[in-house]
VEXDREN-2710 file (C-alpha; in Angstrom, 1 decimal):
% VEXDREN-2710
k/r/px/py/pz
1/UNK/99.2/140.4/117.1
2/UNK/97.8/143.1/115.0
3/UNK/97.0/145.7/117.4
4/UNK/94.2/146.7/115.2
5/UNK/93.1/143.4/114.8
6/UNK/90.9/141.8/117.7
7/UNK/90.6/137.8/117.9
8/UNK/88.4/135.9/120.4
9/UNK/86.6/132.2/121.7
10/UNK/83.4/131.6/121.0
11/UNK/81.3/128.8/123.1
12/UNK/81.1/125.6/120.9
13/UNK/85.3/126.3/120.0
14/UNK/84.3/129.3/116.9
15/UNK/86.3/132.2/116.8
16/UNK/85.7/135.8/115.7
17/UNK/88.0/138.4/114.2
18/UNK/87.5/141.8/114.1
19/UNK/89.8/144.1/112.2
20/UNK/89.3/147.9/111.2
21/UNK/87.4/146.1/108.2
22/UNK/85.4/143.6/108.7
23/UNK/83.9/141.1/111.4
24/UNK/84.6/137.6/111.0
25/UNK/82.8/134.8/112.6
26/UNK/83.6/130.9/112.3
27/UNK/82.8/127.9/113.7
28/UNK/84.3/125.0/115.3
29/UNK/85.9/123.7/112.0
30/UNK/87.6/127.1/110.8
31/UNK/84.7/127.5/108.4
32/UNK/83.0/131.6/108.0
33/UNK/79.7/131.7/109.4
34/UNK/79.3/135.4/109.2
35/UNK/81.4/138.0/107.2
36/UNK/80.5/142.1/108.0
37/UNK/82.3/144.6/105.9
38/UNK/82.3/147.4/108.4
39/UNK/81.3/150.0/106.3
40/UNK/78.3/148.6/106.0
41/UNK/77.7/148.4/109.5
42/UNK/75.2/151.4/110.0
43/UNK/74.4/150.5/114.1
44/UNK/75.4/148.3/116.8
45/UNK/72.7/148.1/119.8
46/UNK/73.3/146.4/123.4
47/UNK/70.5/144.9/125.4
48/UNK/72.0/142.7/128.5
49/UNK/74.5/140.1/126.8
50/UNK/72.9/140.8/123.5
51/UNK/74.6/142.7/120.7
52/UNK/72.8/143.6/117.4
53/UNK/74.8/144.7/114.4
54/UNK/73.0/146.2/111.9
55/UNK/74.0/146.3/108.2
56/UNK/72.7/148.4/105.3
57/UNK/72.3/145.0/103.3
58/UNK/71.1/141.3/104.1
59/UNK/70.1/140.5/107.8
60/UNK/71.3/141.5/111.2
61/UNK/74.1/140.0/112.8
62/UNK/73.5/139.2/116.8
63/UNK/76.0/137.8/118.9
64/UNK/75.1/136.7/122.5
65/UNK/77.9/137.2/125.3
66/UNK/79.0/135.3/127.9
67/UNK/78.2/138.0/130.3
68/UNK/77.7/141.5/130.3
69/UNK/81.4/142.9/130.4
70/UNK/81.8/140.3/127.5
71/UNK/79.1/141.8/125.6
72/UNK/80.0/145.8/126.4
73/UNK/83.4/145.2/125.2
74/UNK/82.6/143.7/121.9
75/UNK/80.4/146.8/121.5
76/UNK/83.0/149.1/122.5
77/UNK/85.2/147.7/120.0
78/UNK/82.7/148.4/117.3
79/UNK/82.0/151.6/117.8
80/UNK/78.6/151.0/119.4
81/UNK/76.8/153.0/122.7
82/UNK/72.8/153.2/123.3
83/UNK/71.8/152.8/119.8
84/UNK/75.2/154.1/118.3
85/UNK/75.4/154.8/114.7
86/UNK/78.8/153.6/113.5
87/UNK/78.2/153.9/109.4
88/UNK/82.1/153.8/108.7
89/UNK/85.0/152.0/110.6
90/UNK/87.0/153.6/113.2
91/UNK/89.7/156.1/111.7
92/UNK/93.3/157.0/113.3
93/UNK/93.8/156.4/117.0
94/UNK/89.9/155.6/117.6
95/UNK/90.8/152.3/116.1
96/UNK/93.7/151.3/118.4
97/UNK/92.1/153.1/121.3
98/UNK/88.7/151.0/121.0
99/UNK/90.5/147.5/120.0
100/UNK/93.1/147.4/122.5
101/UNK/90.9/145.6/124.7
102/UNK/90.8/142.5/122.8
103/UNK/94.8/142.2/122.6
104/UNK/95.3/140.9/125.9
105/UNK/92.4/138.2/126.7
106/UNK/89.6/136.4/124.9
107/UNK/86.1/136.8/125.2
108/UNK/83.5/133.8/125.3
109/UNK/80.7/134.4/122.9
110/UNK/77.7/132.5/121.8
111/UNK/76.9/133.6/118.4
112/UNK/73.8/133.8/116.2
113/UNK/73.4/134.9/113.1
114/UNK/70.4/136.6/112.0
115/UNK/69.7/135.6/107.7
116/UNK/67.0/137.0/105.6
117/UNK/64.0/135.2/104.6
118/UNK/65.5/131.5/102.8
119/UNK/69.2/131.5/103.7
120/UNK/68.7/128.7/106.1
121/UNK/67.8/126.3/103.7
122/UNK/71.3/127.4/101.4
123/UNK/73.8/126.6/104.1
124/UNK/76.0/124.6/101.8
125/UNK/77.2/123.2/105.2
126/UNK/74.3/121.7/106.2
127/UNK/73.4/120.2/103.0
128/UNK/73.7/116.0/102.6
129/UNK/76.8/114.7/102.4
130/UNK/78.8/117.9/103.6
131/UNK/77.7/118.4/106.8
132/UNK/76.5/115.8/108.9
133/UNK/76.0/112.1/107.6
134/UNK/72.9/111.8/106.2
135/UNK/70.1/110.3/108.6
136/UNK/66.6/109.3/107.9
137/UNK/64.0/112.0/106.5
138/UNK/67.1/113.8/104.9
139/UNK/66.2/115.2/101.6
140/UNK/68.5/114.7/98.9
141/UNK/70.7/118.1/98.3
142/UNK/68.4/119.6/101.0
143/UNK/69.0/120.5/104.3
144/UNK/69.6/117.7/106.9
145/UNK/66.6/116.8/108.3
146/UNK/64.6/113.8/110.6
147/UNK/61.3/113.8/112.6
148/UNK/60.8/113.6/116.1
149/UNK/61.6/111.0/118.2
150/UNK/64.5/110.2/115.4
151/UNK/68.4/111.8/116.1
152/UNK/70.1/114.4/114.5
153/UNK/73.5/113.6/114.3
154/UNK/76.1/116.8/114.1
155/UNK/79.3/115.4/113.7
156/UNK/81.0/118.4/112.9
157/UNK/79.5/120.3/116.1
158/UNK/79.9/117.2/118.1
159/UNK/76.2/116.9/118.7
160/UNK/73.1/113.9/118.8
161/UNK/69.7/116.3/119.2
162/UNK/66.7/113.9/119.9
163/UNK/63.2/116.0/120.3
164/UNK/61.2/113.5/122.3
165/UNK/57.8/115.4/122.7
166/UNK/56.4/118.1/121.8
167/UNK/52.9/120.0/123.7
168/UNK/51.3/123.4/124.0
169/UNK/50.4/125.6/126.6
170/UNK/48.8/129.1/127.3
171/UNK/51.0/130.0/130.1
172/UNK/54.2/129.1/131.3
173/UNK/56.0/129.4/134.8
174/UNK/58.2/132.6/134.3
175/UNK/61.4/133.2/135.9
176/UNK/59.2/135.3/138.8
177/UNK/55.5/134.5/137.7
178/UNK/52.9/133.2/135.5
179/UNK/53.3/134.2/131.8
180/UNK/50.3/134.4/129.4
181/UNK/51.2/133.7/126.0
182/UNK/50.5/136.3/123.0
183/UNK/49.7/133.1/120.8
184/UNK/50.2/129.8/122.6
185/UNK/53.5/128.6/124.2
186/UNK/55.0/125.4/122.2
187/UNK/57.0/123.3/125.1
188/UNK/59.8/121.2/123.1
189/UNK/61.6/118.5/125.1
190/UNK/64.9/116.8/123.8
191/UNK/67.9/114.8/124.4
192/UNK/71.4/116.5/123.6
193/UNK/74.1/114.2/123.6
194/UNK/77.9/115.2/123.4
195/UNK/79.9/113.0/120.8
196/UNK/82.4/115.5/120.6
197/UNK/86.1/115.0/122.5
198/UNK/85.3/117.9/124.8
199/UNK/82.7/119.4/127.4
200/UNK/80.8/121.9/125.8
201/UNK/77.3/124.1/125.6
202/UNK/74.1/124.0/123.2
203/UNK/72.2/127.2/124.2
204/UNK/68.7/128.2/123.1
205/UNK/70.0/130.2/120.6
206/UNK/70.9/127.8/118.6
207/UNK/67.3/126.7/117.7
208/UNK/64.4/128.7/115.6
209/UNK/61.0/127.5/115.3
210/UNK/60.5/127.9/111.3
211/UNK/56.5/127.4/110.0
212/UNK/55.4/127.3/106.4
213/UNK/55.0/130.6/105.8
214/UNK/59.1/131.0/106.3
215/UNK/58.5/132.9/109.7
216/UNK/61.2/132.4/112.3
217/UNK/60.9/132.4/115.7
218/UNK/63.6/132.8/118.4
219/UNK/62.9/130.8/121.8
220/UNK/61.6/132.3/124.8
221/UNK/64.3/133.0/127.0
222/UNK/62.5/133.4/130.4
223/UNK/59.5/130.7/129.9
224/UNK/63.0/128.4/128.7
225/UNK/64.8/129.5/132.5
226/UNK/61.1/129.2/133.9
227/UNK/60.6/125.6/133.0
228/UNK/63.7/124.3/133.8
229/UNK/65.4/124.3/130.6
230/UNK/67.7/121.5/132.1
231/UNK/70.8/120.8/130.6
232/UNK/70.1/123.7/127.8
233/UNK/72.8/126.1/128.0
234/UNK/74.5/123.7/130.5
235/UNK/78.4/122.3/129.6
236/UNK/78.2/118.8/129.2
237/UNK/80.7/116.2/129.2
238/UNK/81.8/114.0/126.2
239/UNK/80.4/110.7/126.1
240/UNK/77.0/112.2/128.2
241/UNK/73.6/113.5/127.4
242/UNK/71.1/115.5/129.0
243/UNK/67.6/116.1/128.9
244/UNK/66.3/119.5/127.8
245/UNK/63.1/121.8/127.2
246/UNK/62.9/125.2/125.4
247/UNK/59.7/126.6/124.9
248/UNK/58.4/129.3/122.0
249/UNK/55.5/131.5/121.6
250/UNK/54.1/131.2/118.2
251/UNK/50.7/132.3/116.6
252/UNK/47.9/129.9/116.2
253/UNK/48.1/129.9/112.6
254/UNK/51.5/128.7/112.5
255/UNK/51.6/125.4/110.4
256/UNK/54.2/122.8/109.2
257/UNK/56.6/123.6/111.9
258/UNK/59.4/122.8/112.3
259/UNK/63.1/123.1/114.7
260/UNK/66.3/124.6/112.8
261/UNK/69.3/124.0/114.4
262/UNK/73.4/123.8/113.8
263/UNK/74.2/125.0/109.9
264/UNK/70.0/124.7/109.0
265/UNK/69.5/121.3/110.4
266/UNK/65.5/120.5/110.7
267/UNK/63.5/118.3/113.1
268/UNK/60.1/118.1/111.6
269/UNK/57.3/118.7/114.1
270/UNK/54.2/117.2/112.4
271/UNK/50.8/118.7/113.0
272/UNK/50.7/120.1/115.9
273/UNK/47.4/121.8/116.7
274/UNK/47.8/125.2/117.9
275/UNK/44.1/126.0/118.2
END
């Protein structure tokens, strides 16, 4: 192997590749979900398993380790401390010295990438007929999409999502205590089913809460953990499903919401009264 080149795992069988010019990130299939030219790479921030690479152009790129020592070394090997400014790749022996990590193992990520304003809906992947097979409420050319109580089938991630219910609440059970919302908590239970040949995870990352107004919001980590997320996160065997909640804090003037999953999928939420 390249030893300036650094290759990895990533949870739902993607890859990434990092080389002294670029990150690379791909799916299951082979296919690029993310593409960084390094030079445009003007920080890289840590917090816990999270790693946040900023560019100078388009959105951020976060990728969610394993664990800790998976995400510290992936920021090591770009250039990244507390807040570290990186602006240019690695020169000379800083490269070799900072990727030689990644040469002798492989590091389990779970990655999310971070789009502007409307790139979800231009995921050519997730459009009809390329990604998944169409279902019912799928718009033609648009983004796959089906309502609740209705499955999303994934074929290509191995995955049958079915949101079953959907309620509000102004607090939520916290990992240690009671949380009070900012807005109001949205409580989203499901059914993920593995149709894929081998046991693997669907974590919370995977999901946004979209409204009308094109704002995106990531899940709640510790009201998910608080409630019980379930089989969330959780490996599950092929053939098997499991029940799941995730939970989101929204504003009350959030309207026509709805869930975006794997390559921009939707599940339409309805009206759901947030007042």
């Amino acid at each position: 192997m390249n030893q300036q080149e650094v290759t990895g795992a990533l949870a739902g069988d993607g890859r990434y590749r990092l080389t002294p010019y670029m990150l690379e990130v791909t799916d299951a299939t082979g296919t690029p979900v993310a593409q960084v030219d390094r030079n445009e790479i003007t920080a890289v921030r840590r917090q816990g398993t999270t790693v946040t690479v900023k560019r100078r152009k388009g959105g951020d790129v976060v990728v969610q380790g394993a664990d800790l020592d998976a995400a510290g070394r992936l920021e090591m090997a770009l250039g990244g401390g507390s807040a570290a400014v990186v602006g240019q790749r690695p020169r000379g022996s800083g490269v070799g010295t900072a990727l030689k990590w990644g040469c002798g193992g492989v590091v389990a990520l779970v990655v999310l990438v971070v789009v502007a304003v409307a790139v979800g809906g231009s995921n050519k992947d997730a459009e009809t007929g390329t990604g998944a097979a169409q279902t019912s409420g799928s718009a033609a050319g648009g983004p796959l999409t089906v309502n609740i109580g209705e499955p999303l089938r994934l074929e290509k991630d191995g995955w049958v999502i079915t949101v079953t219910s959907v309620r509000t609440s102004p607090t939520v059970q916290g990992i240690f205590e009671t949380k009070q919302s900012l807005g109001v908590y949205l409580i989203i239970e499901m059914t993920l089913e593995n149709i894929g040949k081998e046991a693997h995870a669907l974590d919370g990352d995977r999901f946004t809460l979209v409204d009308s107004q094109g704002r995106r919001f990531p899940y709640y980590r510790e009201g998910t953990i608080g409630n019980g997320q379930r089989e969330l996160g959780a490996r599950i065997n092929p053939g098997l499903a499991g029940p799941a909640i995730i939970v989101f804090d929204v504003p009350r003037d959030a309207t026509g919401l709805y869930l975006e999953t794997l390559r921009g999928a939707r599940v339409n939420l309805g009206d759901v009264p947030l007042r």
